[in-house]
mmCIF file as Biopython writes it, N, C-alpha, C and O atoms, coordinates in Angstrom:
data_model
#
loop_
_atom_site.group_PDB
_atom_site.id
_atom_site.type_symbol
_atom_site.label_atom_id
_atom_site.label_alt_id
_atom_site.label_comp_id
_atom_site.label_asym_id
_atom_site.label_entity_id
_atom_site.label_seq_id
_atom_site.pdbx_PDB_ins_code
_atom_site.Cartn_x
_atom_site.Cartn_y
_atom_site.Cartn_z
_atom_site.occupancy
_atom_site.B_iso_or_equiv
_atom_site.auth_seq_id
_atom_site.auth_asym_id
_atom_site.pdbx_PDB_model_num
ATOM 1   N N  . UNK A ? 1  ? 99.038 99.459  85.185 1.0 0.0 1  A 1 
ATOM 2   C CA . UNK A ? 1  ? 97.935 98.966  85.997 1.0 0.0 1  A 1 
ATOM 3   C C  . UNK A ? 1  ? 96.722 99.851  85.731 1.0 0.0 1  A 1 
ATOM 4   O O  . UNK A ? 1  ? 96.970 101.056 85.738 1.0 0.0 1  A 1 
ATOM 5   N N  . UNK A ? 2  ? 95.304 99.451  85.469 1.0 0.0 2  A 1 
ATOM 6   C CA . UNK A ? 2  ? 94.397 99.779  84.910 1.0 0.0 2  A 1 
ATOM 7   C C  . UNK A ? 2  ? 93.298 99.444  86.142 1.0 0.0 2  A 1 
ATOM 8   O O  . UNK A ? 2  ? 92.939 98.283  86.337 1.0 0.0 2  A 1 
ATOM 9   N N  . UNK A ? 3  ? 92.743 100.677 87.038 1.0 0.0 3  A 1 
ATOM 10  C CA . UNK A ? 3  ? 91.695 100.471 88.158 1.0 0.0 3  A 1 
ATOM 11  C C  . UNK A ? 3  ? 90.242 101.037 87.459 1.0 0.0 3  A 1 
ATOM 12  O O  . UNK A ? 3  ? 89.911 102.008 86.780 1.0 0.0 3  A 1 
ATOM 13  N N  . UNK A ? 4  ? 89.661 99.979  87.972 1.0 0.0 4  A 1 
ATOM 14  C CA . UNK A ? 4  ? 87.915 100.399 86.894 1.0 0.0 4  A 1 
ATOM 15  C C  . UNK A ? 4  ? 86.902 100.359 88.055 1.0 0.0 4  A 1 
ATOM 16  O O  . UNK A ? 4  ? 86.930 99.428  88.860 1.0 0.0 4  A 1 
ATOM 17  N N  . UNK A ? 5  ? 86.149 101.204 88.132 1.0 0.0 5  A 1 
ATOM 18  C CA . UNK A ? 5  ? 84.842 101.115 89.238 1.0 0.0 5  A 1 
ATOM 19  C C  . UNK A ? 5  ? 83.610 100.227 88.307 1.0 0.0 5  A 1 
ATOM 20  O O  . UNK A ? 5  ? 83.645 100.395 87.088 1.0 0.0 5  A 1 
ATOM 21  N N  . UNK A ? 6  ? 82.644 99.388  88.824 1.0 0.0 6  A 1 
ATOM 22  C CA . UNK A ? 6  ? 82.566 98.207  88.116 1.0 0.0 6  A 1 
ATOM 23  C C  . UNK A ? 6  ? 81.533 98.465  89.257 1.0 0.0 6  A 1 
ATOM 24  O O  . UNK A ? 6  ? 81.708 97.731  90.230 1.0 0.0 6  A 1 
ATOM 25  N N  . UNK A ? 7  ? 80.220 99.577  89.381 1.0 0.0 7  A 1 
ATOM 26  C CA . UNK A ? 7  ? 79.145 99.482  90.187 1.0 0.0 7  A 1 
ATOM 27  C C  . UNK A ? 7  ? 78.183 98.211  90.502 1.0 0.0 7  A 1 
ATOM 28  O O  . UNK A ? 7  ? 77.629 97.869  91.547 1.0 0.0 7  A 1 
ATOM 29  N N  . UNK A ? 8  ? 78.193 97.769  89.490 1.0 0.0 8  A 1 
ATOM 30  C CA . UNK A ? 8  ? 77.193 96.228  89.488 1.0 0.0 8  A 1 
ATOM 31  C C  . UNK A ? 8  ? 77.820 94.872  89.984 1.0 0.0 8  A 1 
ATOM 32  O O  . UNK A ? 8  ? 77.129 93.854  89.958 1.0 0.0 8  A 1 
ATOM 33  N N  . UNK A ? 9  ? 79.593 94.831  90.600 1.0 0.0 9  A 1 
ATOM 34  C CA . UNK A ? 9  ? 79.694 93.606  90.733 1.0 0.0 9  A 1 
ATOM 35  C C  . UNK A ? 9  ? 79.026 93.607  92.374 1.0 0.0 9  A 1 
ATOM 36  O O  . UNK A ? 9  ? 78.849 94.593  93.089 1.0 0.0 9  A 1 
ATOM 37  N N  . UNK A ? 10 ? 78.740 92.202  92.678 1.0 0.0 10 A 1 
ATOM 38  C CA . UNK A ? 10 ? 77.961 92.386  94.064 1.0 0.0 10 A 1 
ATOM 39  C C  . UNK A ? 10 ? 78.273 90.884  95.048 1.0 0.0 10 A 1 
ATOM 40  O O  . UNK A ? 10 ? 78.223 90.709  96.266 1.0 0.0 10 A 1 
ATOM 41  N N  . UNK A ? 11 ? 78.651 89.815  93.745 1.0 0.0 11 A 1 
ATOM 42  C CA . UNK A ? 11 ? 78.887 88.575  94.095 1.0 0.0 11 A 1 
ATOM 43  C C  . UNK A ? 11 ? 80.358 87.592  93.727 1.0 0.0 11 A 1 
ATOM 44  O O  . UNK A ? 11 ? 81.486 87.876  93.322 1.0 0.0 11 A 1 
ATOM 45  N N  . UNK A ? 12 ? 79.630 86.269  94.123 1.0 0.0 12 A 1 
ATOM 46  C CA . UNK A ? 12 ? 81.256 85.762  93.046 1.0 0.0 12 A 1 
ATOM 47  C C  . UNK A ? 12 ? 81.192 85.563  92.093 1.0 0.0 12 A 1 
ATOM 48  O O  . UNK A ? 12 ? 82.251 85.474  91.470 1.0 0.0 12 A 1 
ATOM 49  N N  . UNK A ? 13 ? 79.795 85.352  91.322 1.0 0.0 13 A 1 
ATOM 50  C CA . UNK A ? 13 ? 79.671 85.330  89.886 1.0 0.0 13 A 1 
ATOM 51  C C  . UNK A ? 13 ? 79.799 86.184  89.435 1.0 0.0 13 A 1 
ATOM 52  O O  . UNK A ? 13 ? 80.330 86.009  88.338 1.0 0.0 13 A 1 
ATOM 53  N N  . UNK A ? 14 ? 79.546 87.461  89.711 1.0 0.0 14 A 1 
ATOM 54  C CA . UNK A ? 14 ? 80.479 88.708  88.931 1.0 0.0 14 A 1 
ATOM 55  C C  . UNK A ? 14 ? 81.690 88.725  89.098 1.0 0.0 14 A 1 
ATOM 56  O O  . UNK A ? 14 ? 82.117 89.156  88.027 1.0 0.0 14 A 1 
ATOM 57  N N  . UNK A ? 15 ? 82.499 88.543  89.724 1.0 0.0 15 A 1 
ATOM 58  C CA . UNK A ? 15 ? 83.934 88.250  90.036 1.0 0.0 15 A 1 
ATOM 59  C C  . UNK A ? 15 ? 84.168 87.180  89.073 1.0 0.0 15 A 1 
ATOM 60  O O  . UNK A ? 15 ? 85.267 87.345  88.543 1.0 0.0 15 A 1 
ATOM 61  N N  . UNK A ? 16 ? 83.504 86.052  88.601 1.0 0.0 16 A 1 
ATOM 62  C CA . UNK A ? 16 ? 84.524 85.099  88.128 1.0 0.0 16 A 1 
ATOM 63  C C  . UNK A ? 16 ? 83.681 86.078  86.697 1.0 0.0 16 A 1 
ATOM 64  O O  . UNK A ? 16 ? 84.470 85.954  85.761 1.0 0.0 16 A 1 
ATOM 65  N N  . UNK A ? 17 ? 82.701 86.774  86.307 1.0 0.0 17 A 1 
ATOM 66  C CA . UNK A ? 17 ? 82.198 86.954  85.153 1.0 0.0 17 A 1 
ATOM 67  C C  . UNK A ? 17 ? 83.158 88.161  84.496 1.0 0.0 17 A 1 
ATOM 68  O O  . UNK A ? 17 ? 83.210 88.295  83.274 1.0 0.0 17 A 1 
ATOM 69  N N  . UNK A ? 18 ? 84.026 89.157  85.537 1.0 0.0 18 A 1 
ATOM 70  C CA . UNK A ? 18 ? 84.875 90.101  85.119 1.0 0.0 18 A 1 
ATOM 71  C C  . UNK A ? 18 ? 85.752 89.544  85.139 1.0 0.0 18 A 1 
ATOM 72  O O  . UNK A ? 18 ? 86.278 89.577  84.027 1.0 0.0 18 A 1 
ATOM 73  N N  . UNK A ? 19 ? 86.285 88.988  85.818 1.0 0.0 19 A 1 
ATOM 74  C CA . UNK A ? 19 ? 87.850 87.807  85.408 1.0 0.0 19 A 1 
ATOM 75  C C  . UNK A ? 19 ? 87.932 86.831  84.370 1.0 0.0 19 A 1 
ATOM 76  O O  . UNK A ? 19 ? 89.022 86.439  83.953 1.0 0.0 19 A 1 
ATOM 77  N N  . UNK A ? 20 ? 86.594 86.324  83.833 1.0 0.0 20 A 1 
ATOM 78  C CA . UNK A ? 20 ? 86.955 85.917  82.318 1.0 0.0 20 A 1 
ATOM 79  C C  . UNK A ? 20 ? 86.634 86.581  81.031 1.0 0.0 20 A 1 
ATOM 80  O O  . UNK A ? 20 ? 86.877 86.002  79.972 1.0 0.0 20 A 1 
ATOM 81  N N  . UNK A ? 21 ? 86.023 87.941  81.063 1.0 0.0 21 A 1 
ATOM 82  C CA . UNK A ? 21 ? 85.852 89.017  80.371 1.0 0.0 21 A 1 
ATOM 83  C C  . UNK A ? 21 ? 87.317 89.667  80.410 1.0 0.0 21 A 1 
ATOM 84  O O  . UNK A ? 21 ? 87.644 90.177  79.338 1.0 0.0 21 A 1 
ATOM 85  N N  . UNK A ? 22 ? 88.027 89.726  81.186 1.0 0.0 22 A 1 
ATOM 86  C CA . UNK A ? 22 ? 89.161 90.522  81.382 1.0 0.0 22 A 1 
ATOM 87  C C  . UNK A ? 22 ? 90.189 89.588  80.418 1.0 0.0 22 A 1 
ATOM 88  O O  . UNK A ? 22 ? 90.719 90.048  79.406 1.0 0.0 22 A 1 
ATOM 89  N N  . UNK A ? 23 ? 90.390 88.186  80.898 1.0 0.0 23 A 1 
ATOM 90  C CA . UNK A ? 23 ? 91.245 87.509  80.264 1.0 0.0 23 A 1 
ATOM 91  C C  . UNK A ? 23 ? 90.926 86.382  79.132 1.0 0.0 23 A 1 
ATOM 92  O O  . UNK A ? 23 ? 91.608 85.409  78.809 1.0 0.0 23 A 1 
ATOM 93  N N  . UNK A ? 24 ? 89.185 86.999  78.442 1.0 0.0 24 A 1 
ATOM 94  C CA . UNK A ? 24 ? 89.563 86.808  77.483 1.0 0.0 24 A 1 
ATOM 95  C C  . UNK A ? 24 ? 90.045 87.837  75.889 1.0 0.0 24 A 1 
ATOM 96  O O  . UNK A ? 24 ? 90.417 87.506  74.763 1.0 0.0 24 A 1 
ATOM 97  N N  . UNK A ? 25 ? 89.836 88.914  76.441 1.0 0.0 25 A 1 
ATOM 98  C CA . UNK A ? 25 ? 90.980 90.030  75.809 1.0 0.0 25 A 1 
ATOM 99  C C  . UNK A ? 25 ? 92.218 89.970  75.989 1.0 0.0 25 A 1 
ATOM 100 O O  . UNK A ? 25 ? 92.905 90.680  75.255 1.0 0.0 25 A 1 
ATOM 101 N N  . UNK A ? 26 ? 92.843 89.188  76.922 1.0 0.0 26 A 1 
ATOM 102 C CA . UNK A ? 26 ? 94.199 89.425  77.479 1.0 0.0 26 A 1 
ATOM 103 C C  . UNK A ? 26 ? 94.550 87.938  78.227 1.0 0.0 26 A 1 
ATOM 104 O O  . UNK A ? 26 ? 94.163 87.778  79.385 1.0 0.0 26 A 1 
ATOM 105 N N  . UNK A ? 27 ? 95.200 86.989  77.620 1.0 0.0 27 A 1 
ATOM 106 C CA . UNK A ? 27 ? 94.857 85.754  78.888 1.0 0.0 27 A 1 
ATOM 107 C C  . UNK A ? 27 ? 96.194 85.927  79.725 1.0 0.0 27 A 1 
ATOM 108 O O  . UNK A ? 27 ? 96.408 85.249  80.730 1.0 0.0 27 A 1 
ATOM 109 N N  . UNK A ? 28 ? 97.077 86.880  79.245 1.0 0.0 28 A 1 
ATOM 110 C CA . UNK A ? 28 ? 98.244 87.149  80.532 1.0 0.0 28 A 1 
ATOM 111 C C  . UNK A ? 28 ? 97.775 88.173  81.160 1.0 0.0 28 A 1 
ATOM 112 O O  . UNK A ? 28 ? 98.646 88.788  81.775 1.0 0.0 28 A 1 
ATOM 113 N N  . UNK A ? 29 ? 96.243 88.787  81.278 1.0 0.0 29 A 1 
ATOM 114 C CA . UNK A ? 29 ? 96.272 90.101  82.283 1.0 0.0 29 A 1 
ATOM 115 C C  . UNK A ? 29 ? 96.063 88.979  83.786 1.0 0.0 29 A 1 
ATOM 116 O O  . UNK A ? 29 ? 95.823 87.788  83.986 1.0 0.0 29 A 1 
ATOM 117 N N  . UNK A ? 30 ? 96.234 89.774  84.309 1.0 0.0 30 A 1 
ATOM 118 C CA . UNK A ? 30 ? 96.331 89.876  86.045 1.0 0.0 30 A 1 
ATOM 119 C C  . UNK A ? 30 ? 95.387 90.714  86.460 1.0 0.0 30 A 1 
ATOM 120 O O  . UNK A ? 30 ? 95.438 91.938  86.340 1.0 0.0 30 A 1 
ATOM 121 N N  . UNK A ? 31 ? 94.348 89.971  87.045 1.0 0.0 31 A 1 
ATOM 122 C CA . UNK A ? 31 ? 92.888 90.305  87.826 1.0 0.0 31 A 1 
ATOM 123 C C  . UNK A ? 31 ? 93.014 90.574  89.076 1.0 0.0 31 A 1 
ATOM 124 O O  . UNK A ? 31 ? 93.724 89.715  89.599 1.0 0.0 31 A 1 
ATOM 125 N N  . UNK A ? 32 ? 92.489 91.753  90.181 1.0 0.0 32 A 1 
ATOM 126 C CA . UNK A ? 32 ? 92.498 91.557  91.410 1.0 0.0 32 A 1 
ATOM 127 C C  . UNK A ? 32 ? 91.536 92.354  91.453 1.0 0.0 32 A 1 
ATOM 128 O O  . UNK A ? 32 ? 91.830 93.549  91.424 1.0 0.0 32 A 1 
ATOM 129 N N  . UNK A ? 33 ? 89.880 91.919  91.549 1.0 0.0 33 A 1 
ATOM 130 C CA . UNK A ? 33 ? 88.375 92.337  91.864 1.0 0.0 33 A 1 
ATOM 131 C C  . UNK A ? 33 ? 88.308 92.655  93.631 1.0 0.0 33 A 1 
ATOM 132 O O  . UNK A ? 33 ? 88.498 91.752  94.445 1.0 0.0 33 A 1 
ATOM 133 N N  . UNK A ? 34 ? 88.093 93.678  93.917 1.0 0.0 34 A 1 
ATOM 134 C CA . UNK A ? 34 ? 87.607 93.731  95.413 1.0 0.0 34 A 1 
ATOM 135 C C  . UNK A ? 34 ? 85.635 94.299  95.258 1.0 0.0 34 A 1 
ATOM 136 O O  . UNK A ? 34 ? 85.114 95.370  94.948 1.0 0.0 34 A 1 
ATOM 137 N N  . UNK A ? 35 ? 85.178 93.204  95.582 1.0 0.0 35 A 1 
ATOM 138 C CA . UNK A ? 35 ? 83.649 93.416  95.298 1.0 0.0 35 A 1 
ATOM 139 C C  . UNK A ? 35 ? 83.319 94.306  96.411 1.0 0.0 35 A 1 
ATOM 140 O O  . UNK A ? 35 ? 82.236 94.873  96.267 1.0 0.0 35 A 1 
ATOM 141 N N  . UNK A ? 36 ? 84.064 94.624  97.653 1.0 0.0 36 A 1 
ATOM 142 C CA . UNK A ? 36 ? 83.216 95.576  98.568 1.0 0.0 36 A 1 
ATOM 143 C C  . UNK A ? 36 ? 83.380 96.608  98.084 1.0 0.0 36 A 1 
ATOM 144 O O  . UNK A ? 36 ? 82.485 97.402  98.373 1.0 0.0 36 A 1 
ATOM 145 N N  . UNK A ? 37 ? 84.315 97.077  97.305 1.0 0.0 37 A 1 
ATOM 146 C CA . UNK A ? 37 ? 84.798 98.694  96.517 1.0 0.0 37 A 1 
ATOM 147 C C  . UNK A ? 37 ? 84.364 98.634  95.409 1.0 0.0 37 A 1 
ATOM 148 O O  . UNK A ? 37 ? 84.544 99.520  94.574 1.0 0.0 37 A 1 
ATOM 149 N N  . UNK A ? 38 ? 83.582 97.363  95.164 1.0 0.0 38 A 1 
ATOM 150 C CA . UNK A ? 38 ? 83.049 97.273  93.430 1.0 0.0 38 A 1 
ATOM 151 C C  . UNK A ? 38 ? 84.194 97.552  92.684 1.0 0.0 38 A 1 
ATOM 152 O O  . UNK A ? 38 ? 83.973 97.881  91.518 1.0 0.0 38 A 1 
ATOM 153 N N  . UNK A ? 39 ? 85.590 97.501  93.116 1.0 0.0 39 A 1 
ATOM 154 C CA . UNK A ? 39 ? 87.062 97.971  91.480 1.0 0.0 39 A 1 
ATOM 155 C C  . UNK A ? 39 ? 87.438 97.014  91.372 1.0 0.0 39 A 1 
ATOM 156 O O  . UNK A ? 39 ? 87.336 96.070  92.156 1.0 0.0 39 A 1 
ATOM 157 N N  . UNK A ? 40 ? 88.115 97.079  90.053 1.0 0.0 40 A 1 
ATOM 158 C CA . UNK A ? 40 ? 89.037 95.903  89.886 1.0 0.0 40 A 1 
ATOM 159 C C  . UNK A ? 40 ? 90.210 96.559  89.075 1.0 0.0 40 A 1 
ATOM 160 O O  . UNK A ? 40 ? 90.153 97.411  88.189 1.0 0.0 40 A 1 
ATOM 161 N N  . UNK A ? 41 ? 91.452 95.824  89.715 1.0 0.0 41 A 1 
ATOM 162 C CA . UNK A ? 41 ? 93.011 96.290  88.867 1.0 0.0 41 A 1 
ATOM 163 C C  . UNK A ? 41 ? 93.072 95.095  88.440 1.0 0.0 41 A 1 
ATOM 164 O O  . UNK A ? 41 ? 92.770 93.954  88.791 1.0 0.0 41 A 1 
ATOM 165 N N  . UNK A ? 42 ? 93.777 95.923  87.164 1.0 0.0 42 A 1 
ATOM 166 C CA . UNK A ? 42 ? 93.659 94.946  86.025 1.0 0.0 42 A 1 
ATOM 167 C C  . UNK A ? 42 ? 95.717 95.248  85.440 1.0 0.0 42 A 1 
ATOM 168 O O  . UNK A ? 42 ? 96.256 96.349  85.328 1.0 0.0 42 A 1 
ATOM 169 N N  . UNK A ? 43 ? 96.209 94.217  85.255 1.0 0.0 43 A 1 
ATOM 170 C CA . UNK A ? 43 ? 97.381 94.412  84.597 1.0 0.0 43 A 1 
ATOM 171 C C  . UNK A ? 43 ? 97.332 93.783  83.432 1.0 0.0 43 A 1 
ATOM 172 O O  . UNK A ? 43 ? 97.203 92.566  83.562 1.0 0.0 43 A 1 
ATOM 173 N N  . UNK A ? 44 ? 97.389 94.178  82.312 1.0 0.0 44 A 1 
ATOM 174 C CA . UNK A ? 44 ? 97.242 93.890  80.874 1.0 0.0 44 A 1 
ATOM 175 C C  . UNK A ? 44 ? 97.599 94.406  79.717 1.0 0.0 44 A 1 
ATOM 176 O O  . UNK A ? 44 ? 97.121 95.534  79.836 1.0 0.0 44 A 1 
ATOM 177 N N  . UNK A ? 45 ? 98.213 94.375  78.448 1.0 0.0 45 A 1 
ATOM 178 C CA . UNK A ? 45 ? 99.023 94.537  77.604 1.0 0.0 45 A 1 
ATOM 179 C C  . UNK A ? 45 ? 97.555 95.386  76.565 1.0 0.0 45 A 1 
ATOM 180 O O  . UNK A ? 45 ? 97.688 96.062  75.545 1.0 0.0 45 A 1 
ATOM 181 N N  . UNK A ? 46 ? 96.563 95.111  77.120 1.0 0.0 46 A 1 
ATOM 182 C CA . UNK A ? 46 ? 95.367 95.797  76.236 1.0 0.0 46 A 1 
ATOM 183 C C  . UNK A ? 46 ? 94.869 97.130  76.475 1.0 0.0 46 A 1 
ATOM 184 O O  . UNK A ? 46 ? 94.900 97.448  77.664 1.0 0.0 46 A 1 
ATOM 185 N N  . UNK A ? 47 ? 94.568 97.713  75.941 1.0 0.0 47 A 1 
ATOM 186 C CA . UNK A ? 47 ? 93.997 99.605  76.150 1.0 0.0 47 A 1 
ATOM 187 C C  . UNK A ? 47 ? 92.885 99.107  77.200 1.0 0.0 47 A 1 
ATOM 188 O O  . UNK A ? 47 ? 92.146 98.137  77.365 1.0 0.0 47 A 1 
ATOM 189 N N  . UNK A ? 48 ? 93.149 100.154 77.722 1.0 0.0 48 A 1 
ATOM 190 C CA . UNK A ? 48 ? 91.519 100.707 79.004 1.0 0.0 48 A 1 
ATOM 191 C C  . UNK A ? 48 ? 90.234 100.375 78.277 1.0 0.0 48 A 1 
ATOM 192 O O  . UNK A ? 48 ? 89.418 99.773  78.975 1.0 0.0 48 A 1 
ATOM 193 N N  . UNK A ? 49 ? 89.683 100.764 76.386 1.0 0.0 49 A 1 
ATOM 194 C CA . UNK A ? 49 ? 89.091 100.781 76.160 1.0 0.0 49 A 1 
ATOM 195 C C  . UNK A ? 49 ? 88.129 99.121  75.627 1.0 0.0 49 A 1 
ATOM 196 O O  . UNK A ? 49 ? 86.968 98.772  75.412 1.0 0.0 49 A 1 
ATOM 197 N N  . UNK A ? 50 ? 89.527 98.518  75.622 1.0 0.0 50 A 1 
ATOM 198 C CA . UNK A ? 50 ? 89.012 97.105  75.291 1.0 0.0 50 A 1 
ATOM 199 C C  . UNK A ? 50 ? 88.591 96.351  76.479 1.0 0.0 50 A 1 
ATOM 200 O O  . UNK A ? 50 ? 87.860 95.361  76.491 1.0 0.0 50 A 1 
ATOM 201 N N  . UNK A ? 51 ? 89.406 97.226  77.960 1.0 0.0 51 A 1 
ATOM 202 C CA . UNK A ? 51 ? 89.002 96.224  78.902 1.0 0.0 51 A 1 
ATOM 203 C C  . UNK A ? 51 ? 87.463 96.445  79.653 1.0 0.0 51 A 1 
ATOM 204 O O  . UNK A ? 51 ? 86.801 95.701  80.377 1.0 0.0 51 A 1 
ATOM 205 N N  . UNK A ? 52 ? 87.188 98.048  79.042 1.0 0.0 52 A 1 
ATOM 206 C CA . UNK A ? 52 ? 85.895 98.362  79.117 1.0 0.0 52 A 1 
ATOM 207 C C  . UNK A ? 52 ? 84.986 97.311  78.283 1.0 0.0 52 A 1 
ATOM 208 O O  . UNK A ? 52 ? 84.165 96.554  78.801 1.0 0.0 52 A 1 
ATOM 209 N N  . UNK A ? 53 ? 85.264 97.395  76.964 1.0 0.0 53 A 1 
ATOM 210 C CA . UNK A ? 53 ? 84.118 97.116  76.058 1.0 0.0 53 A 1 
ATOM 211 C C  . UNK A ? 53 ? 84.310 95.514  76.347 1.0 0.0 53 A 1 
ATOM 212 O O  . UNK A ? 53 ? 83.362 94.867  75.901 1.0 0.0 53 A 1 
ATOM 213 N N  . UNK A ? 54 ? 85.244 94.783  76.944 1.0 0.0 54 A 1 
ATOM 214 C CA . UNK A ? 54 ? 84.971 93.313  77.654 1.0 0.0 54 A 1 
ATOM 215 C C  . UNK A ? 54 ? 83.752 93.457  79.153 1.0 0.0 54 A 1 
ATOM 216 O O  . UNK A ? 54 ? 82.873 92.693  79.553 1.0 0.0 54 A 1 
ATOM 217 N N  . UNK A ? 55 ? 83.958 94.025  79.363 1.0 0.0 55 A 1 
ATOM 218 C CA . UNK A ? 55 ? 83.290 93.627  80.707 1.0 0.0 55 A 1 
ATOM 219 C C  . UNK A ? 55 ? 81.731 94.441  80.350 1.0 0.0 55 A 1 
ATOM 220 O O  . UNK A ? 55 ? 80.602 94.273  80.810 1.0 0.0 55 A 1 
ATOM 221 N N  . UNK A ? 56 ? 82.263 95.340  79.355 1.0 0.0 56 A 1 
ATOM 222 C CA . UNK A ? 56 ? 80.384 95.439  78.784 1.0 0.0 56 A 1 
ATOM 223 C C  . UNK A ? 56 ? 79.604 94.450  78.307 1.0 0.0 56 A 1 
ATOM 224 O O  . UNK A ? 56 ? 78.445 94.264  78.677 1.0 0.0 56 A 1 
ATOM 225 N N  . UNK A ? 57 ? 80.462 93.483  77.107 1.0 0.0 57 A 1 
ATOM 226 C CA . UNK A ? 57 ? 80.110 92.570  76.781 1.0 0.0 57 A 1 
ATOM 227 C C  . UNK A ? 57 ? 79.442 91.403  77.813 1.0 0.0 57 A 1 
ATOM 228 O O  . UNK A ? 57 ? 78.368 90.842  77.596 1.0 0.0 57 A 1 
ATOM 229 N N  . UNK A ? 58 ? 79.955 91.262  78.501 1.0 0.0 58 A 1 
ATOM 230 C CA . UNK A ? 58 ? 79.700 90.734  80.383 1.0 0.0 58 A 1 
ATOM 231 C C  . UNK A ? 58 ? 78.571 91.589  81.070 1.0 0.0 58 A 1 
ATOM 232 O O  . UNK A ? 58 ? 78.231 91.230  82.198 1.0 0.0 58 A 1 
ATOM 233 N N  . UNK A ? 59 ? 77.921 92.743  80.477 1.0 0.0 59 A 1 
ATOM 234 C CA . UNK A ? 59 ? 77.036 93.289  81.304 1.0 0.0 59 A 1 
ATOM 235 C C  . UNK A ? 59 ? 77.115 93.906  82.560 1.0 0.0 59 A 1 
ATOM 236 O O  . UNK A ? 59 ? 76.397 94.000  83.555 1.0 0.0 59 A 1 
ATOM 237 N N  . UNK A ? 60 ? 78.555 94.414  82.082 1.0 0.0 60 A 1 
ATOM 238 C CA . UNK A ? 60 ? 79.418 95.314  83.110 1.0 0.0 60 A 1 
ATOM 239 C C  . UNK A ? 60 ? 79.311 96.435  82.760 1.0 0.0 60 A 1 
ATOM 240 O O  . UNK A ? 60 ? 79.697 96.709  81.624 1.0 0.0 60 A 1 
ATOM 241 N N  . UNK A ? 61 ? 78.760 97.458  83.591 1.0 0.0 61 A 1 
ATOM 242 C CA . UNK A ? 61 ? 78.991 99.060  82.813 1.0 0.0 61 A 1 
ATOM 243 C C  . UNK A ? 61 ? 80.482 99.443  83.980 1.0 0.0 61 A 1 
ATOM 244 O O  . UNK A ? 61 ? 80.312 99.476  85.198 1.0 0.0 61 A 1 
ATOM 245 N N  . UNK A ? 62 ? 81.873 99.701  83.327 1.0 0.0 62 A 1 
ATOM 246 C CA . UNK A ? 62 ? 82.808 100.150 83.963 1.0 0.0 62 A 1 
ATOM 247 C C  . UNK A ? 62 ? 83.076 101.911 83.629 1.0 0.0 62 A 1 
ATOM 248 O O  . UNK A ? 62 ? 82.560 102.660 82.800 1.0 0.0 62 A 1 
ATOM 249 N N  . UNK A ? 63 ? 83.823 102.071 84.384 1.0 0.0 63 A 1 
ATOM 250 C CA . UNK A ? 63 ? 84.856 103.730 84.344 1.0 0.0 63 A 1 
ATOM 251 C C  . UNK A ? 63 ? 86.329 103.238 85.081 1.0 0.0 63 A 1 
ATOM 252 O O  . UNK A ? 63 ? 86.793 102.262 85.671 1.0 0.0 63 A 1 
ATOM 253 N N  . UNK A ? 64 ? 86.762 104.709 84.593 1.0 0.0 64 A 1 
ATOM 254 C CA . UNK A ? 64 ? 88.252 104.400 85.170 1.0 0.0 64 A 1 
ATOM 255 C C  . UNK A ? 64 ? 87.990 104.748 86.514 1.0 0.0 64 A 1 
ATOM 256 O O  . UNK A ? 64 ? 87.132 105.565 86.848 1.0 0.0 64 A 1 
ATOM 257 N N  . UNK A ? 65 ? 88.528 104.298 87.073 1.0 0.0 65 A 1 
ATOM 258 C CA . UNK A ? 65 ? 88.740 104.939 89.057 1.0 0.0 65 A 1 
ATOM 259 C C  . UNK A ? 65 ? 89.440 105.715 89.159 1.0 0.0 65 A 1 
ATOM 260 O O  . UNK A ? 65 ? 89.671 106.195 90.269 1.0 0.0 65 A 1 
#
């Protein structure tokens, strides 16, 4: 399980915009975004670093939590 602080999500379009950034690196990861903590756990067969450089691609700046 992979927890990322994800300062910029704020809405549900960031929520659905990190949940298809997430799974399209991974379409069996498992998303669970909590936008009031801005994190999201991520369960996925892909490195930390790809699930970063997805949600950058998305205009996500992440870290690990």
């Amino acid at each position: 399980m992979t927890k990322l602080n994800v300062p910029d999500m704020s809405c549900g379009h960031c929520k659905a915009a990190v949940e298809k950034a997430v799974t399209s690196v991974d379409a069996t990861a498992t998303v669970a975004v909590d936008l009031e903590a801005r994190t999201v756990e991520i369960s996925a067969t892909v490195s930390d670093a790809a699930l970063i450089d997805a949600l950058k691609s998305e205009g996500y700046e992440s870290s690990a939590a």
